[in-house]
C-alpha positions in Angstrom: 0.0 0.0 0.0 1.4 3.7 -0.9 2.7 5.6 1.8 -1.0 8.0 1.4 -3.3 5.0 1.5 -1.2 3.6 4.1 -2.0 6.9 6.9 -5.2 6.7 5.4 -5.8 3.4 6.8 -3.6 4.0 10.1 -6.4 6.9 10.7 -9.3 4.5 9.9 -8.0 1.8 12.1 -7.3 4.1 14.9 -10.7 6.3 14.6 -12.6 2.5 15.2 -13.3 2.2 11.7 -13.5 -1.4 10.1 -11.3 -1.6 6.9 -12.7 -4.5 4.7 -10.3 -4.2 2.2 -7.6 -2.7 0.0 -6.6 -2.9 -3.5 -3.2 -2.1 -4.3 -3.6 -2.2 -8.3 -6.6 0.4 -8.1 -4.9 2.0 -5.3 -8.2 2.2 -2.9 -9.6 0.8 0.3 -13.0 0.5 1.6 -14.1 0.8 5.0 -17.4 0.5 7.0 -19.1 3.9 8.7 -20.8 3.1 11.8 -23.1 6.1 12.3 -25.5 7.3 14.7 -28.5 6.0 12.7 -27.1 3.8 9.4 -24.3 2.3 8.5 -22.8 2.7 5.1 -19.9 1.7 2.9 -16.6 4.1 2.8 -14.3 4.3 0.1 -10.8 6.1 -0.2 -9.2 6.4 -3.7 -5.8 7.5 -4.1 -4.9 8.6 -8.1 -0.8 9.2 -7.6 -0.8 10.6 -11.9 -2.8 13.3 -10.8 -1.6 13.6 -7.1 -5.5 12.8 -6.0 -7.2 11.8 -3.3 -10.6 11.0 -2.9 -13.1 9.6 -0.7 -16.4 8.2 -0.8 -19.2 7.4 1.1 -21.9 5.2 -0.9 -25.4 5.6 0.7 -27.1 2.1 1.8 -30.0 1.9 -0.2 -30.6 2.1 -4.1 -33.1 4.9 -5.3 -36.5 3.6 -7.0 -36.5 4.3 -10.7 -39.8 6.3 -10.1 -38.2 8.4 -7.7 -34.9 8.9 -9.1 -35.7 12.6 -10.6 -37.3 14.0 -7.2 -34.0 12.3 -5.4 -31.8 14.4 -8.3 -33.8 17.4 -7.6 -32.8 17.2 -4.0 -29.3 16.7 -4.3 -28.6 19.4 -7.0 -30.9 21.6 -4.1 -28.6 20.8 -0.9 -25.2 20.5 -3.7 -25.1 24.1 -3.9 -24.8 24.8 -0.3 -22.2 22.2 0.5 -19.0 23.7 0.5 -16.7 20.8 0.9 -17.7 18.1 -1.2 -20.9 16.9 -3.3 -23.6 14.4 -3.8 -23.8 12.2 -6.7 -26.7 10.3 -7.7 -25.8 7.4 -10.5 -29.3 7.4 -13.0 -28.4 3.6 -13.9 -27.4 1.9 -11.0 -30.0 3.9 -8.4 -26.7 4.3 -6.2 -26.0 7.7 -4.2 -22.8 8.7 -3.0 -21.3 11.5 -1.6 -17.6 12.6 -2.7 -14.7 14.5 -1.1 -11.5 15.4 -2.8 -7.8 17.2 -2.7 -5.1 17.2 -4.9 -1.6 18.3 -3.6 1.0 19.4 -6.2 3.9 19.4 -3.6 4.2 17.5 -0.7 2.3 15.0 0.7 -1.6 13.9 2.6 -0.8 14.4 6.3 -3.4 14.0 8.8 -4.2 17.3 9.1 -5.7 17.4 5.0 -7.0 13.8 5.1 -9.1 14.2 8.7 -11.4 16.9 7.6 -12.5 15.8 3.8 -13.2 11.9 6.1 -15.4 13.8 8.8 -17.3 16.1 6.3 -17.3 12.9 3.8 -18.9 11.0 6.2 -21.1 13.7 8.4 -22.8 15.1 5.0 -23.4 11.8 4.2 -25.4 10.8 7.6 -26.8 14.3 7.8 -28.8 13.9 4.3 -30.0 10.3 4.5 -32.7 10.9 6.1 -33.8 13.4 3.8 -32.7 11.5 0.9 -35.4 8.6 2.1 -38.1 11.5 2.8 -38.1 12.3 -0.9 -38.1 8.7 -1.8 -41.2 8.5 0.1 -42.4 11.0 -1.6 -41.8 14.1 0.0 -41.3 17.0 -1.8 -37.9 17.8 -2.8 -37.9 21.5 -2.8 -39.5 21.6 1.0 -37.1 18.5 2.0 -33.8 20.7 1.0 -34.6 23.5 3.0 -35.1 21.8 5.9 -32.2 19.7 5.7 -30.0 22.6 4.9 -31.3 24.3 8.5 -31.1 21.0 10.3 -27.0 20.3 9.2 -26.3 24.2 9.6 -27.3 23.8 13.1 -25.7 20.4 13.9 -22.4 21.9 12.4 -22.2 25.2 14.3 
């Protein structure tokens, strides 16, 4: 494993987390998020070409075909407010996840730039399920944004 992986995976294992597993070729690892409420598939990518590093949180459920556009319309809603970060929604596997990024031209990922993109990763991602099934049960999206958007801006103050 590459030296970034590598205190990627030292921080997981010491923050509790259970790493599942690592892929050297593709250069990632996936981990399991324990939250307050759901738990949820975590995965770190590291792309050394482009001096990348990424992480993903991939939300439990799929999204029903007949709800897939109110689910978009919510996410582009609570995307633009998001300042670290954003949710993506894939329209042909029903799959939402929510991304984090940096890229670093000189130096390297200490702790101190991979602990922040993990927590928002993985705090976005618990703070908008909730909403995400809301508008999967049909709640209106519009509505559902705003008051998710007030919920997480208090929980983050």
């Amino acid at each position: 494993m590459n030296g970034t992986l590598s205190r990627v995976f030292d921080f997981l294992e010491t923050d509790g987390w259970a790493v599942v597993e690592s892929d050297e070729e593709e250069n990632t690892l996936e981990a399991i998020f324990n939250g307050k409420e759901d738990q949820f598939g975590f995965v770190a990518t590291y792309r050394p070409d482009e001096r990348q590093l990424v992480f993903y949180s991939i939300c439990p459920f799929e999204v029903p075909k007949e709800r897939s556009y109110a689910v978009m319309e919510l996410l582009t809603r609570v995307n633009i407010g998001i300042p670290i970060g954003n949710f993506e929604l894939d329209l042909d596997d029903d799959f939402i996840r929510y991304k984090t990024s940096s890229a670093i031209e000189n130096g390297a990922f200490t702790l101190e730039v991979i602990r922040p993109l993990i927590y928002a990763n993985v705090f976005l991602t618990e703070a908008y399920i909730p909403a995400i099934r809301e508008v999967m049960g049909g709640a209106n999206p519009k509505v559902t944004a705003v008051k998710y958007d007030a919920i997480v801006a208090s929980e983050s103050e």
